[in-house]
N, C-alpha and C positions, 0 to 999 in steps of 0.2 A: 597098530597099523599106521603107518606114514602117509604121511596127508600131500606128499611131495609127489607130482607126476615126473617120471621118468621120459626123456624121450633120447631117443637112439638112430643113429643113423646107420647103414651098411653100404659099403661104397663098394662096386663090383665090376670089376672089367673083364667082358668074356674073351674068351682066345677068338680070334676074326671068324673063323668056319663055327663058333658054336653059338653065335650070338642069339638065333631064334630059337634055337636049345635053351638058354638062358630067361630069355624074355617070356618063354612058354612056365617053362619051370616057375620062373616069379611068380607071373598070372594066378598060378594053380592055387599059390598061397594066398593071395589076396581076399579070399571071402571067408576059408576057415580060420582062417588069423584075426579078421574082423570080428568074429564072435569067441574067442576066447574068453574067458574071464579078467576081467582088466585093461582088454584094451581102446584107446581111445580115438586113436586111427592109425593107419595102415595103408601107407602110398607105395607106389611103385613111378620110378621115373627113368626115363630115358634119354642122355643127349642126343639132341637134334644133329650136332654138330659132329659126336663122334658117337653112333650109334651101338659101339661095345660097352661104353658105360655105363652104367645103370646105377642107382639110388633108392633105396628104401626107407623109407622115414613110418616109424613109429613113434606110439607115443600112449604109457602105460600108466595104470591109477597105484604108482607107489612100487618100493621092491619086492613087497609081496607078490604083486601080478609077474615083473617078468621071472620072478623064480619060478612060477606056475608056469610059465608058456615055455619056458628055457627045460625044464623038467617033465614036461607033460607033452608038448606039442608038435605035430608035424612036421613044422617049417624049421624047427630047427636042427630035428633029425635027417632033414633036406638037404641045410648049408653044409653040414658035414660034410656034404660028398660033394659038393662043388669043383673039388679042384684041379678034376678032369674038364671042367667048360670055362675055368677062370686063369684069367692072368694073375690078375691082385684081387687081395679081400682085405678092407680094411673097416674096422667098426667104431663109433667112438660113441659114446651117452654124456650127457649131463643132465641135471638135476634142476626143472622148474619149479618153483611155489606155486601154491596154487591157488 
């Protein structure tokens, strides 16, 4: 098992009319995400400045946890269908010591 936390970002811009669609949608995942196995937290952001963008920041115990969440879990049988409320999806991870 890898001793290395994972953490990840997801970058999201919603189309202008679905933006509370969006931020609803996040919300939903915010507490079953947080009890996953593995995870360490689980943000949801929003620019202030351009309120279609949004950011989620994770941050998991190893590649073991997110193959569990990625294969197992809600929210990311969720992002799949984003792309009726998004403009862009862009995701990017790197790898903390711990």
């Amino acid at each position: 098992m890898s001793k290395e936390h994972i953490r990840a970002i997801a970058r999201l811009d919603a189309r202008s009319e679905k933006t509370e669609e969006l931020r609803a949608l996040l919300t939903s995942l915010l507490e079953p995400t947080c009890q996953e196995r593995g995870c360490v937290r689980f943000e949801l952001m929003q620019n202030r400045d351009f309120p279609t963008e949004f950011a989620v920041a994770s941050e998991w115990r190893g590649e073991d946890a997110v193959q569990h969440q990625i294969a197992t879990s809600r929210p990311f049988a969720t992002l799949s269908g984003m792309a009726a409320i998004c403009a862009i999806e862009t995701i990017g991870r790197r790898r903390k010591p711990t």
